[in-house]
C-alpha positions as CSV (number, residue, x, y, z in Angstrom):
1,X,97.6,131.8,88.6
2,X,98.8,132.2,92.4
3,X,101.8,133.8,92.9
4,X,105.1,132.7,93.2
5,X,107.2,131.9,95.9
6,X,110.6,133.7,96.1
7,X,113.4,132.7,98.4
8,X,113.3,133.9,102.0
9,X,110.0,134.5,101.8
10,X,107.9,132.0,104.3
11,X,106.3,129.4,103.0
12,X,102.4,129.4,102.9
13,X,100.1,127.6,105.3
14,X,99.2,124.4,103.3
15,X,97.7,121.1,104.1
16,X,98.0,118.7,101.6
17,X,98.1,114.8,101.3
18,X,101.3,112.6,100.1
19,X,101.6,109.8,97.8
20,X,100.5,107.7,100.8
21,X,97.3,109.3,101.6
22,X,99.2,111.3,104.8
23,X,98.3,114.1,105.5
24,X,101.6,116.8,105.6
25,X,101.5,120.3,106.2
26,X,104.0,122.4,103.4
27,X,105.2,125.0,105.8
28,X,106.4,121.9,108.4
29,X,107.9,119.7,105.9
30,X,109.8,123.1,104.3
31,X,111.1,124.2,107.8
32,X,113.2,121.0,107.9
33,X,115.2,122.1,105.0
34,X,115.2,121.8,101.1
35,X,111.9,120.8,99.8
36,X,110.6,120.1,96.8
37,X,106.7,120.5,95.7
38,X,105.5,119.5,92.3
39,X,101.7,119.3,91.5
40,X,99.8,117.2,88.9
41,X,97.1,119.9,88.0
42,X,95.3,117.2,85.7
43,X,96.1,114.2,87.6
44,X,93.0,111.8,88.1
45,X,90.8,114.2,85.6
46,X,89.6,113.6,81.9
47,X,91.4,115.3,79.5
């Protein structure tokens, strides 16, 4: 399990992909103001 994120601390270099296929980096979407992240660990897998 990573760590977790407390608050003031920066936000990590991510890039990830949105519900539309976008490509969005975490620490530019967070510097605009509150974010929210939630992952679906078991999306699109068996089980």
């Amino acid at each position: 399990m990573g760590e977790s994120l407390e608050i003031g601390k920066a936000v990590p270099s991510v890039l990830s992909k949105n519900h539309k296929g976008e490509e969005v980096k975490i620490e530019e979407a967070a510097a605009e103001g509150w974010t929210l992240f939630f992952f679906y660990p078991k999306a699109a897998t068996p089980g």
